[in-house]
C-alpha positions in Angstrom: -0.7 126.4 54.2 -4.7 127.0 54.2 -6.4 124.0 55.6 -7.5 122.3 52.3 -4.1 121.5 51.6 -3.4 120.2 55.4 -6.1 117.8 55.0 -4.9 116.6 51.2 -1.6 116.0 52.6 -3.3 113.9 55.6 -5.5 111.9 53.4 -2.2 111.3 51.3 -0.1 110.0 54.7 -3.0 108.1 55.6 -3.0 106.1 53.0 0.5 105.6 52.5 0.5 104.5 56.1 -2.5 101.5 55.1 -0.9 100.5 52.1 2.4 100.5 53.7 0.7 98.1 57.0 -1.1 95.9 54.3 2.3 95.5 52.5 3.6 94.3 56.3 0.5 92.1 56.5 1.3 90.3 53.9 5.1 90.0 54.2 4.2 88.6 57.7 1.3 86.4 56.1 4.0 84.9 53.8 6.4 84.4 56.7 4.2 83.3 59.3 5.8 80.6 61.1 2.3 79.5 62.5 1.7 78.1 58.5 4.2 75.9 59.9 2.2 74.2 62.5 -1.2 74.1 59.8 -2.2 70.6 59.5 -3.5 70.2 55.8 -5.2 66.7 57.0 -8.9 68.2 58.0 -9.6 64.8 59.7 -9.9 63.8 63.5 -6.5 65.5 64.5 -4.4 62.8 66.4 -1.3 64.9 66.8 0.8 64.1 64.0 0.4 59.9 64.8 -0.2 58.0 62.1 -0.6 54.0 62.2 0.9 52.4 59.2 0.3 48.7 58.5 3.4 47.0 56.9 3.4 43.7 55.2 5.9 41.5 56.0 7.2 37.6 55.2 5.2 36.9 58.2 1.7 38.6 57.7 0.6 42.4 58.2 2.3 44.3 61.6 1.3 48.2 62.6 4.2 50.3 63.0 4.0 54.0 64.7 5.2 57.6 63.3 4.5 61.1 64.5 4.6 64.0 62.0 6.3 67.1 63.7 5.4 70.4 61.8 4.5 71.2 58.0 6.7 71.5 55.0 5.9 70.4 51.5 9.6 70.3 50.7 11.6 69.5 53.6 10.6 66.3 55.5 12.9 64.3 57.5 12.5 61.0 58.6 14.2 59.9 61.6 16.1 56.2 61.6 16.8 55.9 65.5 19.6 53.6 66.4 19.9 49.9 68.1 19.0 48.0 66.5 16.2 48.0 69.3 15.8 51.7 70.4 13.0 53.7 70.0 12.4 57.3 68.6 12.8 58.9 71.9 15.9 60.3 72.3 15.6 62.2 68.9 12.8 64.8 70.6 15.9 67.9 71.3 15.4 67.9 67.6 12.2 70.0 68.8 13.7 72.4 70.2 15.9 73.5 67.2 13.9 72.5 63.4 10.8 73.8 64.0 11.8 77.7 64.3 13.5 76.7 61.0 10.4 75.3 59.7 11.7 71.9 58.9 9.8 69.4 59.5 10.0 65.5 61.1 8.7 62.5 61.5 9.3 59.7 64.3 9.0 56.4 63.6 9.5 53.1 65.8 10.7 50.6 63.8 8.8 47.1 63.8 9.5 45.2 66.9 10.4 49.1 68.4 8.6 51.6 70.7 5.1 51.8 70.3 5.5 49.6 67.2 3.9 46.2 66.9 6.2 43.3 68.4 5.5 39.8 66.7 8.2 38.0 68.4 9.5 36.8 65.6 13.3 37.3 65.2 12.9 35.7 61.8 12.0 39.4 61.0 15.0 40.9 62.3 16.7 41.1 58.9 18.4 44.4 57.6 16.7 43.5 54.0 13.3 43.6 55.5 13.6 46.3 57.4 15.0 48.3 54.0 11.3 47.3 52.6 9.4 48.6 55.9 11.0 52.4 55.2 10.0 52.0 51.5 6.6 51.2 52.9 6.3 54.2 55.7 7.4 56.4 52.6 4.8 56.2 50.3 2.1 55.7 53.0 3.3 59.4 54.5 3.2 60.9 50.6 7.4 61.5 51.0 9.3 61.4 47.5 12.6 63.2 46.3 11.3 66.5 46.0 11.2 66.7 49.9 12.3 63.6 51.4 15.8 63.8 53.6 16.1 60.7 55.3 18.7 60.9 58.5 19.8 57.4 59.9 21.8 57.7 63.4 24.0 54.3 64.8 22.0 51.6 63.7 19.8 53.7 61.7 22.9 55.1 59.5 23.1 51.5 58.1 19.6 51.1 57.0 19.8 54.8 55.5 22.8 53.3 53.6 21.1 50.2 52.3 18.2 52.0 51.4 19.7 55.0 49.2 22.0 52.4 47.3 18.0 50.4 46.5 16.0 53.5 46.5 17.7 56.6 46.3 15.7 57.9 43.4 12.8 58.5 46.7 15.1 60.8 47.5 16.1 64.7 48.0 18.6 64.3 51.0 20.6 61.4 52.8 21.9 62.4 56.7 24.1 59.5 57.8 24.8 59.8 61.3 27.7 58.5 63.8 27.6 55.0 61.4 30.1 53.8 59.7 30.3 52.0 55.9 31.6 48.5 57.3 31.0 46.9 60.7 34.5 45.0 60.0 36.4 48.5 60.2 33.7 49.7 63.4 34.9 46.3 64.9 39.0 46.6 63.9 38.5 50.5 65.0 36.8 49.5 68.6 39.5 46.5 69.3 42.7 48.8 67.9 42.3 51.9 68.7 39.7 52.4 71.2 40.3 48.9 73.4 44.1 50.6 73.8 42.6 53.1 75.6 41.4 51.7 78.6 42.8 50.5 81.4 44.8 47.1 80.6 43.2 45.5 84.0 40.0 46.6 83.0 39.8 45.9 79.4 41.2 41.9 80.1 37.8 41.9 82.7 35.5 42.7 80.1 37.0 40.5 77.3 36.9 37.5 80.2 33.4 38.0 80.7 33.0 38.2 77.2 35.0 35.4 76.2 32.7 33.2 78.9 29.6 34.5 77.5 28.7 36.2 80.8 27.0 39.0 79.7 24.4 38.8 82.6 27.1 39.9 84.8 26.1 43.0 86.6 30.2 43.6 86.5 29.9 44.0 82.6 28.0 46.6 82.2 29.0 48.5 85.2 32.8 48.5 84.0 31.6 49.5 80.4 29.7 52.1 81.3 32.6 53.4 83.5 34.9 53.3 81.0 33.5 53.0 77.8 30.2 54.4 77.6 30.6 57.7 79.6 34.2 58.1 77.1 32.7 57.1 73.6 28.4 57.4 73.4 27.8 60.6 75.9 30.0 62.4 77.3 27.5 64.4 79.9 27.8 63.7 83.4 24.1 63.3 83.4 21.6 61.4 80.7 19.5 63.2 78.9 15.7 61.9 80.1 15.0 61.7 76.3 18.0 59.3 75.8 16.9 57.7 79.6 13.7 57.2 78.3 14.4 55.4 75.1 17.0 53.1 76.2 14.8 51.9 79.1 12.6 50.9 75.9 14.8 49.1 74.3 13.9 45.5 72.5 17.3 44.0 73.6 16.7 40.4 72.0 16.6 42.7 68.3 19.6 44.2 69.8 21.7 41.6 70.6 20.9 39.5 67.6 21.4 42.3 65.3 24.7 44.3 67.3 25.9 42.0 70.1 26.0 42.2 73.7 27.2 45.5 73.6 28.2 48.9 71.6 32.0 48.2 72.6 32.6 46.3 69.0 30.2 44.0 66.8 29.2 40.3 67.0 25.6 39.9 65.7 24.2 39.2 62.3 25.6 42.8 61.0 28.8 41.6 61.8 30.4 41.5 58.1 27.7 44.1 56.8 30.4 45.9 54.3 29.0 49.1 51.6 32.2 51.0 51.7 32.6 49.7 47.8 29.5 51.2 46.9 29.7 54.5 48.3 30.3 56.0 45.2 26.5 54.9 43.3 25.0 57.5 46.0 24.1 59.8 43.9 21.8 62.0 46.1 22.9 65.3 48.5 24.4 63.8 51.6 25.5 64.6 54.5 28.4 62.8 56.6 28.5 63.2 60.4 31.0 62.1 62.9 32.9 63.2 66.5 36.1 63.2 67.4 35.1 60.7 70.8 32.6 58.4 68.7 32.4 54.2 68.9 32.9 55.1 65.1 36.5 56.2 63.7 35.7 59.9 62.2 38.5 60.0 59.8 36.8 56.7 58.6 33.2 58.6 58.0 35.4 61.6 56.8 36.5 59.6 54.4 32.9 58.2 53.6 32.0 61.7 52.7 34.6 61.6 50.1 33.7 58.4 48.7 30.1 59.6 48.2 30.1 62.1 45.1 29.3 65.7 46.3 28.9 64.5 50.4 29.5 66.8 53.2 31.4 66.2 56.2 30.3 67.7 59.8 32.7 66.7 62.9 31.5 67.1 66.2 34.6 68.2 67.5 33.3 67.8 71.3 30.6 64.9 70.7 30.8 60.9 71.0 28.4 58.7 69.3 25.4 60.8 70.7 26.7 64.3 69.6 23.4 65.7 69.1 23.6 65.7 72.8 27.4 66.2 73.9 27.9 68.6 71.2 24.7 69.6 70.2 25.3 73.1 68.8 27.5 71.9 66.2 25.4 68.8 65.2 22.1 71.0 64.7 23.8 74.2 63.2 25.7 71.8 60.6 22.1 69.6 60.0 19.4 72.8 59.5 22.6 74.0 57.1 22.9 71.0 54.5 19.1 70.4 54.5 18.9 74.3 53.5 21.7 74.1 51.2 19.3 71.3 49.2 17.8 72.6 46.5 
């Protein structure tokens, strides 16, 4: 081979070699997980915080969110529980969307977090509190071609009551570790659960109960013994995410809203009831339960039923904080329904 055709054939590899690393280039340009962390607002960057004023019976109140990521079609919006807790405990969700590129949005609901508080409890309405979401949706530009909206405890009944008024805002509906009617939470907490635990114990904590002695240091501590460590996390030691946000908590919205306590209901959501209506949901859902949950799972199985084209996920080794005490299954399950929406 005389040297002219040597170099042909290396001018030939050369470029096959650049064309082949610009093809790469722009594979890797169009895959670039960094594109998920570009912030398309070129204003002072606050870290994803955005201040949103909401109107309300009572005058104009500031509530808090933080945007987590960039995706023009998959957003979720995170409904913490309580009613009272704060967005805290939702932050292992870090560790497992974002490599997915989905991204999320915290919010502390009014009277919540870093949220205003007006003191009012007048304001502590499920109804208003439907009309606050609808407001932090259009002021963070989320509609149905990429809003999923996930509502865990507390939070799973105002991502109920919302779909059934505005489901066409829509693209995906998570309800988590809530069931349809707080009558059947209550009957499933006094007839199934309450038979679990100690006779001696259990006639203690409906004594105090019965006497309205819910200061009682005894209370808690025997409910925490044997009802919260069986039935909302069943780790041996709290999460400092979930630590944090409980020691947050507005417990005046939680009381008047849940009760006393998460063994059963007995505040104003007491007969809240939209098993009937199930079935106008007309958007992708997903159903999640666990086996050990405050909330009956064949219940929310059956909720997924109910709901035209739902999915059901059990946590098979998770309470009523499973994205915690069985975490694996609760994320794999989520980043699989919100990429199975189309």
């Amino acid at each position: 081979m005389n040297i002219k055709s040597v170099y042909s054939i290396g001018i030939i590899a050369l470029f096959l070699t650049l064309a082949s690393c610009t093809g790469n280039s722009n594979k890797n340009e169009q895959e670039n997980p960094l594109s998920y962390f570009d912030n398309p607002d070129q204003t002072i960057q606050t870290g994803g915080i955005k201040i949103i004023p909401i109107e309300t019976p009572k005058g104009t109140f500031n509530v808090w969110t933080k945007q987590f990521g960039n995706n023009p079609t998959e957003k979720i919006l995170l409904l913490n529980g309580g009613p009272g807790g704060t967005h805290e405990y939702f932050e292992c969700f870090e560790n497992f969307l974002p490599k997915e590129g989905i991204e999320f949005i915290y919010y502390d609901q009014l009277a919540c977090g870093h949220s205003d508080n007006p003191n009012d409890t007048s304001l502590y309405d499920l109804g208003r509190y439907v009309e606050e979401v609808e407001q932090v949706r259009k002021a963070l530009n989320l509609d149905k071609t990429n809003f999923y909206l996930l509502g865990h405890s507390w939070g799973g009944i105002l991502a109920m009551q919302y779909a059934l008024k505005y489901q066409d805002n829509l693209k995906g509906l998570i309800i988590s570790n809530m069931m349809a009617s707080c009558p059947e939470y209550g009957k499933y907490a006094d007839e199934v659960l309450a038979k679990q635990m100690d006779p001696a114990v259990l006639d203690t904590i409906r004594m105090i109960e019965k006497n309205g002695d819910f200061e009682n240091p005894k209370y808690m501590e025997l409910l925490q013994k044997y009802f919260y460590s069986q039935h909302i996390l069943r780790l041996d030691e709290k999460p400092e995410p979930m630590t944090r946000a409980f020691s947050q908590a507005n417990n005046d919205l939680y009381v008047i809203m849940q009760g006393p306590s998460e063994f059963g209901i007995s505040g104003k959501l007491t007969n809240w009831d939209v098993s009937k209506e199930l079935k106008d949901i007309h958007v992708p859902t997903l159903v999640i339960g666990a086996t050990y949950d405050t909330m009956d799972p064949k219940y929310m199985e059956w909720m997924s039923q109910e709901i035209p084209g739902a999915q059901f996920l059990l946590c098979e080794n998770g309470s009523h904080m499973c994205m915690y005490d069985d975490q694996e299954t609760y994320m794999n399950g989520l980043i699989k329904f919100i990429k199975s929406v189309h």
